[in-house]
C-alpha positions in Angstrom: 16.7 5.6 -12.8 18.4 4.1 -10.0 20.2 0.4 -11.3 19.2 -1.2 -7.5 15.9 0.0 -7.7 14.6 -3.7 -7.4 16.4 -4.2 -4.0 14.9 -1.3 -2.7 11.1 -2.1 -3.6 11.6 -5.8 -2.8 13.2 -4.9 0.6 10.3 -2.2 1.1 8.4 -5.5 0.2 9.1 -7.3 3.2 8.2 -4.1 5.3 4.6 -4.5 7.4 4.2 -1.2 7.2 5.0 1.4 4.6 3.9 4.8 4.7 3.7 8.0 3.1 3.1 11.6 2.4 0.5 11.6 -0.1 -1.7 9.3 -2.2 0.3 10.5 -5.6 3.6 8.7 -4.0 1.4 5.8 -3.4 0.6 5.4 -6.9 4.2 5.8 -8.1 5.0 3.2 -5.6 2.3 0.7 -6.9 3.3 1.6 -10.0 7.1 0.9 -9.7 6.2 -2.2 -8.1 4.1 -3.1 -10.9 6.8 -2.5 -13.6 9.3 -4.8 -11.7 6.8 -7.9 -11.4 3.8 -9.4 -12.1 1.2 -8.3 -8.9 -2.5 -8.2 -8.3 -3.7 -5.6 -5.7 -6.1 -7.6 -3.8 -6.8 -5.2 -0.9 -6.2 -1.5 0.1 -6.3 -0.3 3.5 -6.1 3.2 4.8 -4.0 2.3 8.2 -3.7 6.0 9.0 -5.7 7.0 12.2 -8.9 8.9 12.0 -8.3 12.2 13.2 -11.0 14.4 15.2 -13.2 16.6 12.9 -12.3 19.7 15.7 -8.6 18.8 16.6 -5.9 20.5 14.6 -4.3 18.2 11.8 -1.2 18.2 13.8 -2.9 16.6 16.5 -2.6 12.8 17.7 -5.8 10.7 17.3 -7.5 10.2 20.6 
């Protein structure tokens, strides 16, 4: 355990954005979060861009 793990999340907090690699470190975010105070997830929202169904996962969206 890291002892400033609450500045960290609360900074993260205050973040618009906050992204990452995959969904599983999305959970252990939310569930950090939720160990350190009292939240209610009211909305999720996939803000990564839809990629092409031909273009290479590497690609940018168009």
């Amino acid at each position: 355990m890291i002892p400033w793990r609450s500045e960290i999340i609360h900074s993260l907090l205050q973040c618009d954005y906050v992204s990452f690699h995959i969904p599983r470190y999305v959970e252990n975010f939310v569930d950090v979060v939720k160990s350190l105070m009292p939240v209610k997830i009211t909305e999720t929202v996939n803000c990564a861009p839809a990629s092409s169904p031909t273009a290479p996962p590497w690609a940018p969206a168009p």
